[in-house]
C-alpha positions, -999 to 999 in steps of 0.1 A, spaced: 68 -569 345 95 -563 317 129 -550 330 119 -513 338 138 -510 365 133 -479 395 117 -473 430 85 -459 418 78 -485 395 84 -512 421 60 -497 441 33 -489 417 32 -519 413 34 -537 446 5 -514 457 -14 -530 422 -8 -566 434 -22 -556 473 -57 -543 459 -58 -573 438 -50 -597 465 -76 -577 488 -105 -592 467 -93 -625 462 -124 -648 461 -105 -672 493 -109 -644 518 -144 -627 500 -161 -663 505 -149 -669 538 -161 -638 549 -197 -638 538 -202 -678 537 -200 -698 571 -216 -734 584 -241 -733 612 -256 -758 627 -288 -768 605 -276 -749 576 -253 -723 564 -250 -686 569 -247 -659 536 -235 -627 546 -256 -626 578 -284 -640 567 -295 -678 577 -305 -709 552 -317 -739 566 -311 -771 553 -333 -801 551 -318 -836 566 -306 -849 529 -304 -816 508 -275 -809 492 -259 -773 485 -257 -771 444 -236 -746 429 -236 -729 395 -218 -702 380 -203 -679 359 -173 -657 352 -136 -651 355 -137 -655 396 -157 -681 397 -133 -708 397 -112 -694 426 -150 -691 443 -163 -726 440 -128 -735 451 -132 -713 483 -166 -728 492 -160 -764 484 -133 -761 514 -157 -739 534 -191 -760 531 -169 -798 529 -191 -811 554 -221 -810 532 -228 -828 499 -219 -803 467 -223 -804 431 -227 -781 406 -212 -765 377 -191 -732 371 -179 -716 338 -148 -697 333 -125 -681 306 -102 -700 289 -65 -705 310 -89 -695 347 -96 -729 355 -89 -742 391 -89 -781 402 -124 -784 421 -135 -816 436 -171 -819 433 -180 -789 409 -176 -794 370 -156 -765 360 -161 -754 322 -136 -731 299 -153 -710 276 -144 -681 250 -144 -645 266 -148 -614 256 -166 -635 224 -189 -660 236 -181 -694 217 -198 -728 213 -186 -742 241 -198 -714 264 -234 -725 247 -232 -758 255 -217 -753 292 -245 -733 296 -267 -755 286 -255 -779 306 -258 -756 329 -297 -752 331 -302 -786 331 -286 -792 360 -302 -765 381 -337 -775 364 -328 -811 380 -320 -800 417 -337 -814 440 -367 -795 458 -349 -793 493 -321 -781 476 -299 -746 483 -286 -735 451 -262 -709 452 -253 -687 424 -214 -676 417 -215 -640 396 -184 -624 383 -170 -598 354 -171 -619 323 -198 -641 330 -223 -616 301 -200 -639 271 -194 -669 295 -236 -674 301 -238 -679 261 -273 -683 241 -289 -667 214 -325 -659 206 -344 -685 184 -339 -678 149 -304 -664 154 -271 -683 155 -238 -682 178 -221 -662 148 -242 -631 146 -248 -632 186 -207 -630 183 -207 -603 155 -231 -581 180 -206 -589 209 -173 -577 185 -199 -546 174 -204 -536 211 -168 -540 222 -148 -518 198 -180 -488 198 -170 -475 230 -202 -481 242 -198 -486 284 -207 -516 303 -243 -501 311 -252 -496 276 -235 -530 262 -250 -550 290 -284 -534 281 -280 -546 246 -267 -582 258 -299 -588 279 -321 -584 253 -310 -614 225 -307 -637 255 -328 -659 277 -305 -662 305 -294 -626 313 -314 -599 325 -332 -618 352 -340 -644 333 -320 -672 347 -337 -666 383 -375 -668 367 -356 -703 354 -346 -715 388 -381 -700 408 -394 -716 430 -367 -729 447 -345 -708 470 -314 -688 451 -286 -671 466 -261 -653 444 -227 -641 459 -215 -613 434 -181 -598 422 -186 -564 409 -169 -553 380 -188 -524 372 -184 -485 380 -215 -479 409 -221 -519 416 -257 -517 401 -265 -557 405 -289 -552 373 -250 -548 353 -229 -572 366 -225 -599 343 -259 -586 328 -279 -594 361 -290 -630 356 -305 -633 390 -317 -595 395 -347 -579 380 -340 -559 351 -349 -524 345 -340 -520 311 -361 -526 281 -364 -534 242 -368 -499 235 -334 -488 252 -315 -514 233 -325 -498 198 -317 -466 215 -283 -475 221 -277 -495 186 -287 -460 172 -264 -439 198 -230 -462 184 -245 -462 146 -243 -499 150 -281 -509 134 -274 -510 103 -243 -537 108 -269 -555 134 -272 -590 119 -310 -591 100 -325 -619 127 -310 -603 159 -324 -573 143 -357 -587 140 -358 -600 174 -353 -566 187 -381 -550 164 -404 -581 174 -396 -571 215 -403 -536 212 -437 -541 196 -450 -562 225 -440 -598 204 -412 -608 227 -421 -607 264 -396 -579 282 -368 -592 307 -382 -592 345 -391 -561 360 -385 -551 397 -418 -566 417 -418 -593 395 -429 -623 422 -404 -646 404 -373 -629 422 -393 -639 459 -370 -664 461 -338 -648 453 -313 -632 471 -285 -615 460 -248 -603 482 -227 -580 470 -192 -597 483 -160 -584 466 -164 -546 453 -133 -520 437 -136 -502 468 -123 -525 489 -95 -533 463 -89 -495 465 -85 -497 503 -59 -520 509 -36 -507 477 -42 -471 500 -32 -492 525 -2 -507 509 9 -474 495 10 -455 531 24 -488 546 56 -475 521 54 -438 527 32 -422 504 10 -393 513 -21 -418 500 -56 -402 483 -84 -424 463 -97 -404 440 -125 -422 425 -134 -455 424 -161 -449 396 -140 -437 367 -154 -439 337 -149 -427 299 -127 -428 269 -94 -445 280 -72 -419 261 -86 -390 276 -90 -401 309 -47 -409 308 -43 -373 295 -65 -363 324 -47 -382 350 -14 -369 338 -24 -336 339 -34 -338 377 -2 -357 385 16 -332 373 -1 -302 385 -1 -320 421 2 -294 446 -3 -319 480 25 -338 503 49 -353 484 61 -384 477 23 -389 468 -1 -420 452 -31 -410 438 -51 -442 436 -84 -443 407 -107 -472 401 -130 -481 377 -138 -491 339 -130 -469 311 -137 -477 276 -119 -480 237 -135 -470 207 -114 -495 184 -105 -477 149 -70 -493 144 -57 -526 134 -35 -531 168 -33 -551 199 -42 -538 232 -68 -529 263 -83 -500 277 -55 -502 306 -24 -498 282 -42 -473 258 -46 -450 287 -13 -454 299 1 -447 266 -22 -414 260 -2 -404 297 29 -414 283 37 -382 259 27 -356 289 49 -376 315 80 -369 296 89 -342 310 87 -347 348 104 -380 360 92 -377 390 57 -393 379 51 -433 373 14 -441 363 5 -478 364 -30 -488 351 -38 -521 353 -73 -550 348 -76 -563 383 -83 -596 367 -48 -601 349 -61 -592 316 -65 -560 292 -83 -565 264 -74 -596 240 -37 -598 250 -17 -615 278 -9 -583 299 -30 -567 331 -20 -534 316 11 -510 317 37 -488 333 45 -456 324 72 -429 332 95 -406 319 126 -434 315 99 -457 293 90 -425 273 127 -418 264 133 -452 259 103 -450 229 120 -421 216 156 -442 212 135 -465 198 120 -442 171 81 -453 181 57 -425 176 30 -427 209 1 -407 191 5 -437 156 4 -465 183 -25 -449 202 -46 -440 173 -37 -475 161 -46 -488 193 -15 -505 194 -7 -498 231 10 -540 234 34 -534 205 49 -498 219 49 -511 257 65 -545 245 88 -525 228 100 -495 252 90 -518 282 62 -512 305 39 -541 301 23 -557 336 22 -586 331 3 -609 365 -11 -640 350 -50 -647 360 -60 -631 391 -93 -653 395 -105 -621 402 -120 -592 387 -133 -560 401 -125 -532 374 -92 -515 370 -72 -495 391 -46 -467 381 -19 -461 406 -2 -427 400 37 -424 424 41 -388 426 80 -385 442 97 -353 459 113 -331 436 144 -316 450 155 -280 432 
């Protein structure tokens, strides 16, 4: 944190760190993976292994590192190997699983050739083999390919095209699954026959598997014809690069064969757990926050929509708060940024600073939004503080909080007046969550 000093700001954000800690891939793996005799247990369900099979592991995503960790101590008495790629600076030591750093938000060349590496090594099990799939936020840029035809540069001028449209995760996943033949179901139909269990973070609002790190393993409802759809929606075709464009066309008239629908026989094979959810980071911050007095609600834990407006929004309800006080309103989900300036920041600070003008007035109010994975956007913070004392502190300042939101310059103004959150990687990541102190006003 920066040197914002005060009581609600403490709290805010030792109620943050508790819902991140919650979903820390350690206790999520221990939970749902266990050794029994003749094979190993996934969330309640039993695998058997062969004398002389071996347990490979693959993976992909900004938890994955702290989740091949957690399962190399859980399953040591069996023989592991496998391979796992993360972001950049996520990287854990790991004793028999390769661990790979590759470029995210913007896949990069050595996310393609990790996940190259990748295939290869799960087309090379063995046929007694388990392999077990490791699927977190991140893992859509991380898992990085591009049709035949195209090239890593305009598969990474479609990624910066999606990310500043203000398109949601549904639609730009939608849009990822179709230039790719990994996402979308298509890594499973790679790995069929054999026996695949993924163990899934969620990091999107309503857990749909089909979403999550653009559903690899899970059959995929979407089609060619709702990815023009969307290009169209965001105005983005006519900045589409021509062969990316062309594969599209060539997929919705029949050309292309369509990602793998539900029923599909390939997915026999596969299982898929939902193991570390924002609801249950949204439990224990509740949990945190009564533990230190507050009068506790969750609001949502699906919030969606422009960052800005949901800020203003949140402000507005803080402030018209007619409940027990001293209060915490607790809100999780994903909101997004349609980028129009030239500035540095995330969805997280953007919507703090949008709250940060209405807060002004009442001191009595501290909203933290922060990225549950230690990141916001392309900048080193998890997301930001905000309360009256920062507000007046811009003001001394002379920083104008409309210019540095419509500039989306939410770092610069926070790093300025103080506010930033700053955690580090997480080696987790299950959306956001806003944490909104509402203290007793005495008259």
């Amino acid at each position: 944190m920066s040197d914002v000093t005060g009581a609600a700001t403490a709290h805010a954000t030792a109620i943050f760190l508790e819902g991140v800690s919650a979903v820390h891939p350690a206790a999520l793996m221990h939970k749902n993976v266990q050794p029994v005799p003749g094979g190993i247990q996934i969330a309640g369900t039993f695998f058997p292994l062969a004398p002389g099979a071996k347990i490979g592991i693959i993976g992909a995503g900004k938890a994955v590192a702290a989740m091949a960790q957690a399962l190399e101590n859980i399953l040591s008495d069996y023989p592991l190997y496998g391979l796992v790629i993360t972001k950049y600076d996520h990287t854990l030591p790991l004793q028999h699983i390769e661990i790979i750093a590759a470029a995210h938000p913007v896949p990069d060349a050595q996310g393609v050739a990790a996940t190259r590496r990748l295939l290869h090594l799960a087309d090379n099990r063995a046929p007694q083999d388990l392999l077990l799939f490791l699927l977190s936020g991140g893992a859509s840029a991380l898992l990085a390919d591009y049709p035949e035809g195209s090239s890593l540069e305009e598969v990474q001028r479609l990624f910066e095209l999606l990310l500043k449209s203000g398109a949601d995760i549904h639609e730009m996943n939608t849009v990822r699954k179709h230039v790719s033949g990994i996402k979308g179901g298509q890594l499973a139909k790679k790995i069929y026959p054999a026996t695949l269990c993924t163990l899934i973070l969620s990091d999107v609002p309503g857990n749909d598997p089909h979403v999550i790190g653009s559903g690899p393993t899970v059959p995929d409802p979407s089609t060619f014809a709702d990815t023009l759809t969307i290009l169209e929606r965001y105005a983005l075709v006519p900045q589409i690069p021509p062969a990316l464009l062309e594969h599209l066309r060539k997929g919705l008239a029949g050309a292309i064969p369509e990602t793998p629908k539900p029923g599909d026989p390939h997915f026999s094979h596969t299982h898929n757990y939902l193991t570390g959810t924002n609801t249950l980071s949204l439990e224990a911050a509740a949990h945190k926050a009564r533990q230190l007095g507050y009068h506790t609600e969750i609001l949502t834990d699906t919030a969606t929509g422009d960052a800005a407006t949901l800020g203003r929004q949140l402000a507005q309800q803080a402030i018209d708060w007619q409940g027990p006080t001293p209060a915490c309103l607790l809100i999780g989900g994903e909101s997004t940024v349609q980028v129009t300036g030239t500035g540095l920041g995330g969805r997280n600070q953007q919507l703090a600073l949008a709250a940060g003008p209405l807060l002004q007035a009442y001191p009595h109010i501290t909203l933290l939004s922060g990225g549950t994975d230690g990141t916001d956007g392309p900048t080193d913070a998890a997301g930001a503080v905000v309360n009256a004392a920062i507000m007046q502190q811009a003001t001394a300042l002379h920083l104008d909080a409309q210019a540095y939101l419509r500039n989306n310059d939410a770092y610069h103004f926070f790093e300025a007046a103080g506010g930033l959150l700053k955690t580090g990687p997480t080696q987790t990541n299950v959306m956001d969550i806003v944490v909104v102190i509402i203290e007793a006003v005495s008259f």
